[in-house]
N, C-alpha and C positions, 0 to 999 in steps of 0.2 A: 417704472421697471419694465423691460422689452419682454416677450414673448417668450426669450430665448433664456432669460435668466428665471424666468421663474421654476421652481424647482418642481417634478412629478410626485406624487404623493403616490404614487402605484409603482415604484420604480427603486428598486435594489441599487443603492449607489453602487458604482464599479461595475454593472453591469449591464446588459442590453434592456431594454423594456420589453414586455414580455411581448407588444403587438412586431416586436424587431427581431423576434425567436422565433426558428422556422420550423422544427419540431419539437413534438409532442411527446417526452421520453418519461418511459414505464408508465403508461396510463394508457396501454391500450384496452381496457377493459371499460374506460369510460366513452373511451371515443368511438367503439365498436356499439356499445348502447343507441348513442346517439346517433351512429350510420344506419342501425338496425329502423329506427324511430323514423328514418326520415325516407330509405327506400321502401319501408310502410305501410309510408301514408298516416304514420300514427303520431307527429310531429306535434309536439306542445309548443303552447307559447310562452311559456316559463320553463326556463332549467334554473337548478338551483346547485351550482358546483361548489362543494364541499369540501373538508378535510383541512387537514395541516396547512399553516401559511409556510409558502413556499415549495409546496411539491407540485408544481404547473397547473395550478387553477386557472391564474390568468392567461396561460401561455395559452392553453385548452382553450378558453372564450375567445381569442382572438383567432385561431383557428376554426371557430366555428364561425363566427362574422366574414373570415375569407372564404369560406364554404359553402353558403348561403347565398351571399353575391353574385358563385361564379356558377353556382349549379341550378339548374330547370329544375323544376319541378317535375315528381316523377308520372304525378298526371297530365304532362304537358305533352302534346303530339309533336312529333318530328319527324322528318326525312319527308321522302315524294309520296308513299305512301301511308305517310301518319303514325309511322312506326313509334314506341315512346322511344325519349332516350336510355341507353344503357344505364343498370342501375352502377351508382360510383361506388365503387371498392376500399376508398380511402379517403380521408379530411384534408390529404395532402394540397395546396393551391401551387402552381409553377411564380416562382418566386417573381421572374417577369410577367407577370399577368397583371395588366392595369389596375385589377382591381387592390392587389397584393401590395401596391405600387402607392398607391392611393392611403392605401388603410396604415401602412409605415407611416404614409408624411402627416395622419389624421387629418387628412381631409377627403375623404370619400362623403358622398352624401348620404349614402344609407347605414351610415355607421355614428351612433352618438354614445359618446363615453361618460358616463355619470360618475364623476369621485370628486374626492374635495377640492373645495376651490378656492383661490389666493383671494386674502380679505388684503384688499389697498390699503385699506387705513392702517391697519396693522402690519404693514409687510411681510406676511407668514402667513404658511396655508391655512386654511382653517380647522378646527380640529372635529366638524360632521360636516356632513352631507345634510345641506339645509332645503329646506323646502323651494327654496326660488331657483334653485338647482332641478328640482324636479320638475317644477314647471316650464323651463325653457323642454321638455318633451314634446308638449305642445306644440312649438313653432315646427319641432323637427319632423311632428307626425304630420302638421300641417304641408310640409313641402309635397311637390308631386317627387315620386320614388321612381328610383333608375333600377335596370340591374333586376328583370321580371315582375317589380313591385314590389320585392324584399325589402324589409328594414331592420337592423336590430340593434338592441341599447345593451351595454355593458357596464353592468354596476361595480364598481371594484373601490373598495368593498359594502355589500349590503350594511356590514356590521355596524358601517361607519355613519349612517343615517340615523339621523334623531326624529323623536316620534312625526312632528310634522312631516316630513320627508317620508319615514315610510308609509302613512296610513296614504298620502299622497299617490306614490309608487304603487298602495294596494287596489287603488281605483282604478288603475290601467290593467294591473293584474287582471281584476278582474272584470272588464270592459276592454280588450285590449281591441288595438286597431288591428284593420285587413293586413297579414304578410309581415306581420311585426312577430317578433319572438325577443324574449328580454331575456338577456342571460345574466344571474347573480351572481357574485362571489363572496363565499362566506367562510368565513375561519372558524367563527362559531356561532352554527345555526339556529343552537337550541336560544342566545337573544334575540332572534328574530320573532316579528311577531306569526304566532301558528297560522292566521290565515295565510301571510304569506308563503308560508312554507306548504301552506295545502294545495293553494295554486300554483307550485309550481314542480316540475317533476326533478328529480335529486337524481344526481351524477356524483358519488363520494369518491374522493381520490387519496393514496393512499401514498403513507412514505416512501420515496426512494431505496430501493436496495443498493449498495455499495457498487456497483457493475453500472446502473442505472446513472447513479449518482455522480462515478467520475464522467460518465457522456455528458448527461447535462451540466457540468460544470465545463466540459472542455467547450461546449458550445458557446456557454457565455465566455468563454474567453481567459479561463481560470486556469493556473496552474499550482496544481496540488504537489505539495511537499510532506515530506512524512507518512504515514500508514492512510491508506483509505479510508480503510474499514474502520481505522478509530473515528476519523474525519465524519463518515456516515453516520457511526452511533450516535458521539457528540450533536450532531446537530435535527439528528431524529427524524433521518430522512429529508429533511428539507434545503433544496438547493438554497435558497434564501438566507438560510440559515447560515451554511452552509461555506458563504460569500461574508458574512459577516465573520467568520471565525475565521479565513484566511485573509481577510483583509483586517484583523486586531490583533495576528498573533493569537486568537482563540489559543489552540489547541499548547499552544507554550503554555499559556495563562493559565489552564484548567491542570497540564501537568504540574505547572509548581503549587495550585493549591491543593490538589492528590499528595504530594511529595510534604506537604506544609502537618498534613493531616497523618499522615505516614509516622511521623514522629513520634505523636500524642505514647503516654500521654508528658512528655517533654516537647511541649510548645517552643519551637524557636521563634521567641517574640521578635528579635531583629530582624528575620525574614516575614515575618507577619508583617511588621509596619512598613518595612519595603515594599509589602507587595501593596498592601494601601495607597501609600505616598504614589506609588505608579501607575495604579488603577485612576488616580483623582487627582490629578496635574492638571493644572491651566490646559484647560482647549482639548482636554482627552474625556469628554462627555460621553460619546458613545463606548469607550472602553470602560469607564466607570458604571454604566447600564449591562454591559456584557461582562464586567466581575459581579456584579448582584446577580443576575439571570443563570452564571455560571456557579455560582455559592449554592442556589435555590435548585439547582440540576443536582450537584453534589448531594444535598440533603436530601433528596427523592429518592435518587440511587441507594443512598443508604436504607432508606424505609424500605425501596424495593426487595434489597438485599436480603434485611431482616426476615421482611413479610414469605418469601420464598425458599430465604434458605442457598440459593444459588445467584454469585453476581452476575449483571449483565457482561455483555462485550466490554471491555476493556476498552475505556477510551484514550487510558494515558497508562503507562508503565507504573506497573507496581500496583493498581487500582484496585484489580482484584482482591489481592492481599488487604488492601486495607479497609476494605468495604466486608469483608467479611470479619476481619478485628473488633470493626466500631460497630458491627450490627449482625450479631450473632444470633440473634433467635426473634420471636414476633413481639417479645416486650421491646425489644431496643427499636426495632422498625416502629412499633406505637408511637417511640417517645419522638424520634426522629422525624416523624410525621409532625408530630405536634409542634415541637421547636421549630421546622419549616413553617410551619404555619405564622408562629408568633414571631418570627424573625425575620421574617416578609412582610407581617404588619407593620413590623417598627421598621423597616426599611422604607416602607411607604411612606409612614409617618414622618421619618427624617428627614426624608427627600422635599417634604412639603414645607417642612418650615425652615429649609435651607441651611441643615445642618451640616457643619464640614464633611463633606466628602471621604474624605481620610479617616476622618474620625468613626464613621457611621461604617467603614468596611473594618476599620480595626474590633472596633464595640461586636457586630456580628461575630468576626471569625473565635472573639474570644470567646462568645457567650456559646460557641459550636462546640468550644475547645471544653467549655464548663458542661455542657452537656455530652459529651464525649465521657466526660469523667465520670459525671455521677450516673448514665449507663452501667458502665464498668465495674461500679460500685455493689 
C-alpha cells in the first residue's frame, strides 16, 4: 500500500488537515497565552491543548510548529547594533514561507508528528499510539536541528497512547531535549496520566460560537444549508463535528428523530423502522454511528431540559416543544439520565456482538418510547 493511500488518523474526512488550515478561528484567547509565554521568555516545553474534539486543537499546534520555526528567539541579538528582534504580535506564518511550505508537504525537519500508525499486517490504522512510535523520537531529536535549533513534536492525540507510549512520552517530558517543545492534543485530559499533565502547561479551547463556526467551516471548504445556529448547537461547537453532520444529512437525521418523538405518546412505528432500516444499510457505517451519537444527544437534552426547567437552542423545528413534554420537571430529567445511560450500554453491547444494526436502533427508539411513557405516568 503507497504513501498516498494510506489513510490520516488526525484527519476529518471531506476536509483539510488541520497542518493545511491557515487560521486559527475563535481561539484567540489561547493563542494570545501562548504569544504572551514566548515574548516572556517564559516558554514551556509542554503544552497540553485541550477541550472539545474538533474546536481547533490541532489546527492551534500546527500553528505553533509554524511559529517556532520561523521566529528568533526573543533573547537573540539582531541588527548592527544588537538590537533584539521586534516582539511578534501574532502566530500568523505567510503562507509562502518555506518553512509553511515544508510543514504542509510534512516534511520539515524540525517538525515530527506522533499519531497512530498503519499496522501492514492488518491494513488498518492502529487503534493506539504504541511505544515504537515513541521511540522513533529518538532518531528525530538525534538529527542536528535547522531553523535556530528549534524542534517540536505534535501528539494528535495524547488520548490515544496506551500505557507503554505514554510513561515513554513522560520521560522526555520530563528530561526534555535543548529547543524542543512538545505540544499535546487532548480531548480528554483527565485519562491522561497526571504526571503528564503536571509537566506540561494547558491551553483549554473552548466551543465555537455560531459566527465563529460558519468561518471555520467556510475555510475548510463547507457549505452550510439550513439554520446555523441549529448547525452550531447540534454539533456543540465543534467544526469537526460539525463536517460530519453536513456530510450525513445530520441535521435532517436528528429533525426526523425530534419529529419521531414529537408524536409520543403515538409512536409511529412505520417511521421508526424507516428510520432504522436507513440509518443501517449496507456500507452506511458511519451514518449508523451518528444515529446512536444523535439518539444519545437527544436523551441528554432531555435530562437537560428536565434538570433546568428551560430547553436548549433549538436544534431542529418543533424541539423545544417536545423536550419540554417529555421532561417536564427534575424526576423525568433523573429518569432520562438513567435510560441514557442503560441504553448506551446496551448499544455498546450490541455493537459488540454484531447485532443487526436495524434491529439494535429499532430496540433503543422503542425502549425511549417505553420510557417516555412510563415518565408521563
Amino acid at each position: 500500500m503507497s504513501d498516498i493511500e494510506i489513510p490520516e488518523p488526525d484527519r476529518v474526512e471531506g476536509a483539510p488537515h488541520p497542518r493545511e488550515t491557515r487560521a486559527v478561528i475563535g481561539q484567540d484567547g489561547a493563542g494570545q497565552a501562548f504569544l504572551e509565554a514566548f515574548n516572556g521568555g517564559r516558554m514551556h516545553h509542554g503544552w497540553l491543548l485541550t477541550g472539545p474534539r474538533g474546536v481547533g486543537k490541532a489546527t492551534l499546534a500546527w500553528a505553533l510548529a509554524r511559529f517556532l520555526l520561523t521566529q528568533p528567539s526573543p533573547d537573540d541579538a539582531g541588527g548592527l547594533f544588537g538590537d533584539s528582534p521586534p516582539a511578534p504580535t501574532t502566530l500568523d506564518t505567510p503562507a509562502d514561507h518555506p518553512v509553511a511550505r515544508r510543514i504542509a508537504a510534512l516534511s520539515d525537519p524540525g517538525v515530527f508528528l506522533l499519531r497512530r500508525a498503519w499496522d501492514e499486517d492488518k491494513k488498518r490504522l492502529k487503534t493506539v499510539i504504541t511505544v515504537d512510535e515513541v521511540r522513533k523520537l529518538r532518531s528525530f531529536f538525534g538529527l542536528s536541528a535547522a531553523g535556530g535549533g528549534r524542534r517540536v513534536v505534535i501528539v494528535d492525540s495524547a488520548d490515544e497512547m496506551n500505557p507503554n507510549a505514554a510513561n515513554a512520552l513522560l520521560k522526555m517530558l520530563e528530561e526534555p531535549p535543548e529547543a524542543a517543545t512538545l505540544v499535546l492534543i487532548s480531548h480528554q485530559p483527565a485519562r491522561l496520566l497526571p504526571t503528564i499533565r503536571s509537566r506540561c502547561r494547558e491551553l483549554r479551547l473552548s466551543p465555537l460560537a455560531p459566527a465563529d463556526m460558519a468561518a471555520a467551516l467556510e475555510q475548510a471548504g463547507q457549505t452550510v444549508t439550513g439554520d446555523p445556529a441549529a448547525l452550531a448547537e447540534l454539533a456543540g461547537g465543534s467544526v469537526g463535528e460539525a463536517i460530519r453532520l453536513l456530510q450525513l444529512d445530520g441535521m435532517v437525521l436528528y429533525g426526523d428523530l425530534v419529529a419521531l418523538f414529537a408524536g409520543h405518546p403515538r409512536l409511529d412505528r412505520p417511521r421508526a423502522i424507516k428510520l432504522a432500516e436507513t440509518a443501517a444499510a449496507r456500507g452506511a457505517e458511519a451514518r449508523f454511528d451518528l444515529t446512536l451519537r444523535l439518539i444519545e444527544m437527544l436523551m441528554a437534552r432531555l435530562a437537560r431540559t428536565g434538570a433546568t426547567g428551560t430547553p436548549p437552542p433549538e436544534a431542529a423545528t418543533g424541539e423545544a416543544e417536545m423536550l419540554l413534554r417529555l421532561a417536564p420537571s427534575p424526576g423525568a430529567a433523573r429518569g432520562w439520565a438513567e435510560a441514557a445511560q442503560l441504553l448506551s450500554a446496551r448499544a455498546r453491547q450490541g455493537r459488540a456482538v454484531s447485532l443487526d444494526p436495524a434491529a439494535l436502533i429499532l430496540d433503543t427508539v422503542l425502549r425511549m418510547d417505553e420510557t417516555a411513557g412510563r415518565l408521563a405516568a
